[in-house]
Every structure is written in structure tokens, then in C-alpha cells.
C-alpha positions as CSV (number, residue, x, y, z in Angstrom):
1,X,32.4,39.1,-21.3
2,X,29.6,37.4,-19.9
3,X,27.3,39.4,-17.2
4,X,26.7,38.5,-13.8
5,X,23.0,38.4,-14.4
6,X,23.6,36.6,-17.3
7,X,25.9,33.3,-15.5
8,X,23.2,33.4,-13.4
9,X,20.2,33.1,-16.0
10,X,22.9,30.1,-17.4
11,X,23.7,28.6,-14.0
12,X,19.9,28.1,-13.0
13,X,19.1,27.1,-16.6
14,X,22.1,24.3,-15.9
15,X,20.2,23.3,-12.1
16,X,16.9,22.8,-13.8
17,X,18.7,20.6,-16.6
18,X,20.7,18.5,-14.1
19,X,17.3,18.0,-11.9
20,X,15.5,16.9,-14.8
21,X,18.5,14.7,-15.8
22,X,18.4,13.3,-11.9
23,X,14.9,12.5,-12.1
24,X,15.0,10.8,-15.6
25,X,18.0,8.7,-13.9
26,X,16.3,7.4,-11.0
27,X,12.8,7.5,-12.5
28,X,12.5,3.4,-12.8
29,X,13.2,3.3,-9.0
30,X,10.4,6.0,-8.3
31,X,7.9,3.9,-6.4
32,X,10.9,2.0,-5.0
33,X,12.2,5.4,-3.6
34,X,9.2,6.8,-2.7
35,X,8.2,4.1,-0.4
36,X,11.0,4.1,1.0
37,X,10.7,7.5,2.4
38,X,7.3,6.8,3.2
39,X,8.2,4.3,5.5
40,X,11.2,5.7,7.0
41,X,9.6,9.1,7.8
42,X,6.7,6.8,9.4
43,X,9.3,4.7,11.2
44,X,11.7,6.9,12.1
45,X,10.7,8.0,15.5
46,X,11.4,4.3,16.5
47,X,14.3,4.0,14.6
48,X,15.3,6.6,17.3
49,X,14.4,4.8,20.4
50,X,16.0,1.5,19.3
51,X,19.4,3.3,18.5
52,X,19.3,4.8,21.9
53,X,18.6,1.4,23.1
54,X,21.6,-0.2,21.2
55,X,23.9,2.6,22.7
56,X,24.1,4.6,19.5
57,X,24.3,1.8,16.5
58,X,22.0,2.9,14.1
59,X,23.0,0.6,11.3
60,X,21.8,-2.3,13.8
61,X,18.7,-0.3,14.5
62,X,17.8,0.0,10.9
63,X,18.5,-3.6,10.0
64,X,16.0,-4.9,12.7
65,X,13.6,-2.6,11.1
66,X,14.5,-3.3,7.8
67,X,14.0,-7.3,9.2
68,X,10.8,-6.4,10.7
69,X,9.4,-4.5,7.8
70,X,10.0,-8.1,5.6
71,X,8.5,-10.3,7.7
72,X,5.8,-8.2,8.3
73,X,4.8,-8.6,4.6
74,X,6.5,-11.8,3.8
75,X,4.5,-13.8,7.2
76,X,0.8,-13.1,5.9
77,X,1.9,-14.2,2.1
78,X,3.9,-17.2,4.3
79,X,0.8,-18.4,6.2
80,X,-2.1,-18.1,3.6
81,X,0.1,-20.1,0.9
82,X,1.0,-23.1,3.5
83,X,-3.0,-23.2,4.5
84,X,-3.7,-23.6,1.0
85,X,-1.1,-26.0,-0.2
86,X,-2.6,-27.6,3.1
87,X,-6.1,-28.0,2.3
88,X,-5.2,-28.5,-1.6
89,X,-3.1,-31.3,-0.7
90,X,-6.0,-32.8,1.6
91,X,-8.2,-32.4,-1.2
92,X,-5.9,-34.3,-3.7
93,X,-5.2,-37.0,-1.2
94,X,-9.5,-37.3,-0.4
95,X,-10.0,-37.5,-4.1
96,X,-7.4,-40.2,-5.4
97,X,-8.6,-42.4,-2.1
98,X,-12.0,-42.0,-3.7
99,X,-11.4,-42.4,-6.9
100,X,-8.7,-45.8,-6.2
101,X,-12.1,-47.0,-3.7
102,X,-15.2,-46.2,-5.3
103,X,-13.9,-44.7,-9.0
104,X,-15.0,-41.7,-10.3
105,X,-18.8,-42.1,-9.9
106,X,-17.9,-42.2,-6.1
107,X,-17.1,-38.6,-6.5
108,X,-20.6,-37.9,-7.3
109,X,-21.7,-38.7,-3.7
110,X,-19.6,-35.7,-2.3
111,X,-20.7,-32.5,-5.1
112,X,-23.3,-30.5,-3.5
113,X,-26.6,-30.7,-4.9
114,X,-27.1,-27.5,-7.1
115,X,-23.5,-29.4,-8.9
116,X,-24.1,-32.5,-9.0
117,X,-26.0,-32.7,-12.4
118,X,-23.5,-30.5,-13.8
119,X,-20.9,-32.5,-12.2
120,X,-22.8,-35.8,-13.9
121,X,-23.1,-34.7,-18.0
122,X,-19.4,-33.5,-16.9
123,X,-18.1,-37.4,-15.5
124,X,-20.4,-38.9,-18.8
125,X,-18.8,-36.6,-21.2
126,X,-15.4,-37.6,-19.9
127,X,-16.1,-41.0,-20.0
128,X,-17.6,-40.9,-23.6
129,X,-14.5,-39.0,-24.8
130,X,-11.6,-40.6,-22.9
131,X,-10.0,-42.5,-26.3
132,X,-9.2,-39.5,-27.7
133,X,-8.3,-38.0,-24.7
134,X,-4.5,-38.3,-24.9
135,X,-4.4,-37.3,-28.2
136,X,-6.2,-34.1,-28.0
137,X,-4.2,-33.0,-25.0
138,X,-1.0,-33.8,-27.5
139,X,-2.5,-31.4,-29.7
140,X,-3.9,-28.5,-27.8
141,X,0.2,-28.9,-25.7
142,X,1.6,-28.6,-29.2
143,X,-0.5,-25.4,-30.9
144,X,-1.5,-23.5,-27.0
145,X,2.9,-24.3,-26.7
146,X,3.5,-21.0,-27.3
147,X,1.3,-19.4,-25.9
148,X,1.3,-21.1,-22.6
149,X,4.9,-20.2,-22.8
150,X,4.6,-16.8,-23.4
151,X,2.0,-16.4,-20.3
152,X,4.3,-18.1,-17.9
153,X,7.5,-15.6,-19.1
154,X,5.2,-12.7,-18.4
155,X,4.7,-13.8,-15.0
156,X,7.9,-14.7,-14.2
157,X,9.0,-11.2,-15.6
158,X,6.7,-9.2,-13.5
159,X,7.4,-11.7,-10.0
160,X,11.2,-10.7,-10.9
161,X,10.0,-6.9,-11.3
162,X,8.6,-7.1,-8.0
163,X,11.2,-9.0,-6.6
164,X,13.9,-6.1,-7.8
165,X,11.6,-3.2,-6.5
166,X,11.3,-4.5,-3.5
167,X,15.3,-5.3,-2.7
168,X,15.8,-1.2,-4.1
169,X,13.2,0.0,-1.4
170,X,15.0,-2.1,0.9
171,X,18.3,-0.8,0.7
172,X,16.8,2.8,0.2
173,X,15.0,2.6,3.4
174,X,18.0,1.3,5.1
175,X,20.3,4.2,3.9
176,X,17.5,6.6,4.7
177,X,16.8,5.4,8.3
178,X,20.7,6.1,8.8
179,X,21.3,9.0,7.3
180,X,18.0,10.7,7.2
181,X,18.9,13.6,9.6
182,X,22.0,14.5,7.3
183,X,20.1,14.2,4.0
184,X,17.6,16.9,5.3
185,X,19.8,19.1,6.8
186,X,21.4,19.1,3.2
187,X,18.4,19.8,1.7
188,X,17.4,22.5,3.8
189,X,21.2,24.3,3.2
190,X,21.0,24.2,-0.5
191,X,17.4,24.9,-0.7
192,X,16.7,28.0,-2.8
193,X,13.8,28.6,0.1
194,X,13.8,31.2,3.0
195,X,15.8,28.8,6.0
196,X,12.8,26.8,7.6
197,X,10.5,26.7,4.8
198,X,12.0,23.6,3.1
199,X,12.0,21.7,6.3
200,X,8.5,22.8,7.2
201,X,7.2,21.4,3.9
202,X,8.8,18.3,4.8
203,X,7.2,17.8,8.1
204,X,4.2,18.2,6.1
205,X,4.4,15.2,4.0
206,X,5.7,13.2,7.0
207,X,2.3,13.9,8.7
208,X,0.0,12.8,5.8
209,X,2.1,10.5,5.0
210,X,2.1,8.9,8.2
211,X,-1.6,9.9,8.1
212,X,-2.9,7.6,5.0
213,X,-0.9,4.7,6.4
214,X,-2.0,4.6,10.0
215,X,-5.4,5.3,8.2
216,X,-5.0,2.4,5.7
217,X,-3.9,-0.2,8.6
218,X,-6.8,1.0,10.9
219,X,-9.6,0.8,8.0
220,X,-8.3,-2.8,6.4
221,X,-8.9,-3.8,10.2
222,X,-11.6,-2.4,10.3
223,X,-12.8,-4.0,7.4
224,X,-11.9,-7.7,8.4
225,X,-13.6,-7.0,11.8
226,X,-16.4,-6.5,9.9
227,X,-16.3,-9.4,6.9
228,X,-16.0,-11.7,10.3
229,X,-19.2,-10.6,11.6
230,X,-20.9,-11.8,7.9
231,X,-18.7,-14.8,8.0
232,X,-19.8,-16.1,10.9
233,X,-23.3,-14.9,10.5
234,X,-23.6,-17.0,7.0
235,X,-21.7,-20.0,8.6
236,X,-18.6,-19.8,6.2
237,X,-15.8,-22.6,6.8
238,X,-12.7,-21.3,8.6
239,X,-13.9,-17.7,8.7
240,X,-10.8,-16.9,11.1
241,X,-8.8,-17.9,7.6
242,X,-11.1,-15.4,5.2
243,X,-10.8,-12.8,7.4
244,X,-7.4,-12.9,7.9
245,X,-7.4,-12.6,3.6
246,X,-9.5,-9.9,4.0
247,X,-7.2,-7.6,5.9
248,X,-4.7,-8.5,3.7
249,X,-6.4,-7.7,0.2
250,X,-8.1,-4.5,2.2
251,X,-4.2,-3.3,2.1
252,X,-4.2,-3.7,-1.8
253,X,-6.4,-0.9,-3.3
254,X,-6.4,-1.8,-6.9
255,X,-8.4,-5.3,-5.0
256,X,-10.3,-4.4,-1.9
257,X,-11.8,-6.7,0.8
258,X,-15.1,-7.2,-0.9
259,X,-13.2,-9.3,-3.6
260,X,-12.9,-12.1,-0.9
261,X,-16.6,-11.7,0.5
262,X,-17.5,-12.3,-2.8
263,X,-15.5,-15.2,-3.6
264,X,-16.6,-17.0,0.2
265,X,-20.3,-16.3,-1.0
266,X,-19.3,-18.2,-4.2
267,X,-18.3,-21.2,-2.3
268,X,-21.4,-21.0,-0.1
269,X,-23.4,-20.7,-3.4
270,X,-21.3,-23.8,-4.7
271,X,-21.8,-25.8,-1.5
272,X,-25.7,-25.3,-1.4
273,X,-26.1,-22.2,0.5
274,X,-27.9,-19.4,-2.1
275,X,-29.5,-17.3,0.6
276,X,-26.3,-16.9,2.7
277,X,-24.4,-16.7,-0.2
278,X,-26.5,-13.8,-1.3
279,X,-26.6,-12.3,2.1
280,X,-23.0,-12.0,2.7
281,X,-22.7,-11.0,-0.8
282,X,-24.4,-7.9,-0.6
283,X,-22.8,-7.4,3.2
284,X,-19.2,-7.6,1.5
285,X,-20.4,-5.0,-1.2
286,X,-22.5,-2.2,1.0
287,X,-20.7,-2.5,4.2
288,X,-17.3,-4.2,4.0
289,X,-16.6,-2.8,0.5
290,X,-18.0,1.0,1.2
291,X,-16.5,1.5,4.3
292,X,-13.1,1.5,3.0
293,X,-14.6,4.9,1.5
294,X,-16.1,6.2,4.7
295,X,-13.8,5.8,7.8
296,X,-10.0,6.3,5.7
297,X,-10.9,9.6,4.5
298,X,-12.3,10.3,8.3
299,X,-8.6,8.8,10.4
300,X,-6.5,10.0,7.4
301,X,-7.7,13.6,8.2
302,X,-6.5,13.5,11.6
303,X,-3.6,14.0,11.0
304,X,-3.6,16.3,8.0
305,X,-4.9,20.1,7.8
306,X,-8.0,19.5,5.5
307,X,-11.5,19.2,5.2
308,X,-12.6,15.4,5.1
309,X,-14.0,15.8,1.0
310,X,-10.8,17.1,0.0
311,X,-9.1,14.3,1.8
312,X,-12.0,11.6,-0.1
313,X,-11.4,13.0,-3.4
314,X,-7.2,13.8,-2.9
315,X,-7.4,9.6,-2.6
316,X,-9.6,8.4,-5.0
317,X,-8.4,10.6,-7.3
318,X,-4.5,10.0,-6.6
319,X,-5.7,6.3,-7.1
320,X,-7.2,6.7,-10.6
321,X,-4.4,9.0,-11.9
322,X,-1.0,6.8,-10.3
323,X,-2.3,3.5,-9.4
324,X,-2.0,2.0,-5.9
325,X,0.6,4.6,-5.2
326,X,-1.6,7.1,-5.8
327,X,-3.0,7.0,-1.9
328,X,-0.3,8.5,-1.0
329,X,0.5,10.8,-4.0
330,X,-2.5,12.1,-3.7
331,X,-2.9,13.2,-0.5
332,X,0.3,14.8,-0.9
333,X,0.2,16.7,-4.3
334,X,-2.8,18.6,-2.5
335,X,-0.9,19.1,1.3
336,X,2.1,20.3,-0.9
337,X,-0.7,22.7,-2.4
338,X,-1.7,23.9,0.1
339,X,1.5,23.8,2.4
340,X,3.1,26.4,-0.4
341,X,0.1,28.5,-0.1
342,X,0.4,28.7,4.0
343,X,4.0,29.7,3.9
344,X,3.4,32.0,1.0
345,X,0.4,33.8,2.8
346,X,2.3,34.1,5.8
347,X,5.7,35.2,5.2
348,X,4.7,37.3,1.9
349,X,1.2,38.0,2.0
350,X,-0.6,41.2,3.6
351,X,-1.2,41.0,7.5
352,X,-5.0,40.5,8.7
353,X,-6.3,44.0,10.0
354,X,-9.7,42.4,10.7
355,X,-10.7,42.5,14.6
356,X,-10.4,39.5,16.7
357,X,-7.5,37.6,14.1
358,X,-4.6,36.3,15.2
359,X,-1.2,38.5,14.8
360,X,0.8,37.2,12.1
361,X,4.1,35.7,13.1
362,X,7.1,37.0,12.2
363,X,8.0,36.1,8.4
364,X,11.2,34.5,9.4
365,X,10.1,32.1,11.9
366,X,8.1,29.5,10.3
367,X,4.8,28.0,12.1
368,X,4.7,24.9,14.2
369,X,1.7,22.7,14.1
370,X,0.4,22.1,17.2
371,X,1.8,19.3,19.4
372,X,5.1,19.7,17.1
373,X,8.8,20.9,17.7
374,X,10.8,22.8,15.0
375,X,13.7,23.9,15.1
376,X,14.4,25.8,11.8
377,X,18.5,26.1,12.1
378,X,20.7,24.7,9.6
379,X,22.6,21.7,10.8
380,X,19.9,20.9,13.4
381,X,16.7,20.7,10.8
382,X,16.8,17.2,10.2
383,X,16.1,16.4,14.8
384,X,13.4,18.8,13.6
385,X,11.8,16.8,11.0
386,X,12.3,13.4,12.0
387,X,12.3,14.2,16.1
388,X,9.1,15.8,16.3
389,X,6.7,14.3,18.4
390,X,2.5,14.6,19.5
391,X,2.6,15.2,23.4
């Protein structure tokens, strides 16, 4: 007959397996998932106030969010794709009026200067090889066929992949706005830790998370403030436009804001402009491009309990190891370090005897950061995660 010790040992052995299990389950939703509770532990303070605005509907509350949260994303994409099918379709239109005027040697008048000989051996070798134009195009179509095919699959699997991820966030965050409270007031009942801990950990990563994204917003503004400066300095066309791009690409970290300095002093190189082109160059790389480095590790820390280098190095290095996700893993694989190492020194560890310290508080009260409310009982731990406020 089997031991009590020994169910045990067979019972925990059957947790790990079933957590394992769990995680290989859900794993192709893990970004999905883990945004989500980014966003809804950033969000959920107004998540509050709105329901107590709509007299207690939080389904409506989390919708408008969830609503908010998509146009928030979808109106940038929305306006920088009609100013370009804008200006495209100006462009078009400018060059078959041209063209039907003046033919294709009109077209010459218009290149910049540094272009326009290229532009020239480009019009004569057109003209020169136009017979066999047609027939060429048949044959690169019919062997590139494939290919082309092939490439344009790819993308459409990947837009669809994107599309997918996105919806699964969606509904997560919707579920997790509405029953947030209840899911950590479960996890803090079956949690193997002393009653607190699990929820104190928690309120952890809700701080850096919230942390690294009030930090990422604030730097790509930042960073567009200052491309704006160099793109009015070096005269660049609609620089309201670029810097608008700017704050948007400064939200990507696998791009980066300097990407579109660089590419508006490629089209001031291209229009005849090489010393502004080089000027706002080397602006977009030292102090549009390097600030990103300098002021997000100095507002994430803010809100987080560590020194500003561990905070530089927790994101760069969360970024080379996970991707873009990474700025957040990051950040938190080292608070959850040394989150586990606070609770452990303080409700296990010896108390300090050395003149002048602190008292140690009791082990089974956990701490509160300062400005916070906690409220470590059972049923209630979920108002003290997702209530807690900075006075």
C-alpha cells in the first residue's frame, strides 16, 4: 500500500507534468497571451473607473478598451498608408500627364541633378531595348513564376499570422480585463507560496511592466520630438509626416527611429541636398538613434527597484535573446529574480543585528512598496493587485 509521502512525491510529480503539458498547449499563443496581460495589468486601473462609470458593466468597459486599444494601433497604420497611396497616386497621375505631353525625355527636366545622367543612359537604354522588351518580360514572368509566387505566399502567410495573433490577444485581453480580479485570487489560493507572496510577485511585474511601456511611449516621443528638430533644420518635405513615422517605427525595436532619418536623408541626397542629407544622417544615428538607449533605461527605472545598468542591460539583452518581446521579458526575468530573493530574505533569512537597520517585518505579512495598497487575504488579493494605486 502506497505511503503518504510517497502519493505525495507522485501527486507533485503529476502537477509538474500537467504544467508542462499546459504550457506546451498554449505555447503558440505565448506572445499573444503575454501581451495581453501586459496590457490589461497596464489598463486595468481604468478599466475600473469606466465600469464604475457604466454602473457596474464591465463587459462594456472592456469592449471600449478593447475598441480603443485597435484603433489606437490600426489609426497610425490607417493614416500613413492613405498619405502614401496619396502622394503615389499624385506621382502616377504627374508622370503619365508628362509623359502623354512631352514623352519620356520630358521627364528628364524634373530628376534632380546628381540623377539626371543616371536617369539619361537609363531612358537611352530603354529606348535602345524596347523591341525586345515584351518578350523578355514573357520570359523572366515565366522562369521568376515560381518564385514570385512563393514570395507573395510567404507574405500572405505571415500577414495572416499576425492577423491571428492579434484576434487571440484580443479576446485574451477582453477575458482578462473581466475576470482579472477572480483569476488572481485563484492563483493566490492554489499557490504552493506562503498567502501574499504569490500576489506580491505579481504586483511586481505589473510595475515593470507598466514601467517599460510608459517608458517605451515616452522615449519613441521623445525620439520624434527630436528627428523633427533635424527635419526641419535640413528642410525635409512634410517633416510633420516623417516624424509622425518616426514615433511609430521608434515603437518597433527590431527597426528603430533612425531607420526613417536615414531613409529622409536618402531622399534629400536624391533630390540634391548631400550636406543636409549628411547632416541629418548623422543627427538620426548619434542623437535620435542613441537616445532610445539613454532616457528608456532612465523612465523605465522609475518604476522598478533597480539600478539603471541592470535595467540597460535586463533590455537589450531580453531583446537579443526573445526578439521584440524581449523588452518586456527581460526586465521581468530579472525583477522576478530579484523579487524571489526579497521575499526569500525577508520571511526566511536571518534578521539584521547591525545598528541603525530597519526591523524586519513580520514574516507573514508581506512588504508594500511605497505609495502601494496590499491586501494579502485570499478572496480580496486580486483589489490588491489590480487596485493599487501611486498617491
Amino acid at each position: 500500500m502506497a505511503t503518504e509521502q510517497g502519493a505525495r512525491r507522485v501527486l507533485i510529480g503529476l502537477i509538474v507534468l500537467s504544467i508542462a503539458l499546459v504550457f506546451w498547449v498554449f505555447s503558440p499563443f505565448f506572445e499573444a497571451f503575454f501581451l495581453a496581460a501586459v496590457l490589461a495589468g497596464a489598463l486595468y486601473g481604468l478599466h475600473r473607473w469606466l465600469t464604475r462609470r457604466f454602473h457596474g458593466k464591465d463587459g462594456l468597459s472592456a469592449g471600449l478598451i478593447c475598441l480603443g486599444v485597435i484603433v489606437a494601433v490600426l489609426a497610425p497604420l490607417a493614416s500613413i498608408t492613405a498619405f502614401l497611396v496619396s502622394e503615389i497616386s499624385k506621382g502616377v497621375a504627374f508622370i503619365a500627364d508628362t509623359v502623354e505631353r512631352r514623352g519620356l525625355e520630358g521627364l528628364l527636366a524634373y530628376v534632380p541633378g546628381p540623377l539626371k545622367e543616371h536617369a539619361g543612359q537609363m531612358l537611352e537604354n530603354f529606348q535602345t531595348r524596347s523591341a525586345g522588351l515584351w518578350q523578355t518580360l514573357q520570359e523572366q514572368v515565366s522562369t521568376r513564376g515560381a518564385t514570385a509566387a512563393q514570395t507573395v505566399g510567404g507574405v500572405v502567410m505571415t500577414t495572416g499570422t499576425v492577423v491571428f495573433q492579434t484576434v487571440m490577444m484580443l479576446i485574451a485581453f477582453y477575458f482578462l480585463l473581466v475576470q482579472g480580479k477572480q483569476l488572481v485570487a485563484w492563483l493566490e489560493s492554489v499557490s504552493p507560496l506562503k498567502r501574499g507572496q504569490t500576489t506580491e510577485l505579481l504586483m511586481e511585474f505589473r510595475r515593470v511592466t507598466k514601467s517599460v511601456l510608459v517608458s517605451s511611449i515616452a522615449t519613441a516621443g521623445v525620439q520624434a520630438a527630436a528627428a523633427l528638430v533635424g527635419y526641419l533644420i535640413t528642410r525635409v518635405p512634410v517633416p510633420i509626416f516623417f516624424a509622425a513615422v518616426t514615433f511609430f517605427f521608434a515603437l518597433i525595436p527590431a527597426v528603430g527611429a533612425a531607420v526613417v532619418c536615414l531613409a529622409a536623408a536618402l531622399l534629400l541626397l536624391a533630390t540634391g541636398h548631400p550636406i543636409a542629407a549628411l547632416v541629418l544622417a548623422i543627427w538620426g544615428v548619434v542623437v535620435v538613434g542613441l537616445s532610445d538607449n539613454v532616457i528608456k533605461p532612465i523612465l523605465a527605472k522609475r518604476g522598478m527597484h533597480m539600478h539603471g545598468a541592470i535595467v540597460f542591460f535586463s533590455l537589450l539583452g531580453g531583446l537579443a535573446v526573445f526578439g521584440a518581446v524581449g523588452l518586456l521579458l527581460g526586465p521581468l526575468i530579472v525583477a522576478f529574480f530579484l523579487a524571489v530573493l526579497r521575499i526569500y530574505e525577508r520571511d526566511y533569512g536571518r534578521p539584521s543585528s547591525r545598528p541603525g537597520d530597519p526591523p524586519t517585518p513580520p514574516r507573514n505579512q508581506p512588504t508594500v512598496a511605497e505609495g502601494e495598497e496590499f491586501e494579502p487575504a485570499g478572496l480580496h488579493s486580486g483589489d490588491a493587485l489590480l487596485d493599487s494605486h501611486h498617491h
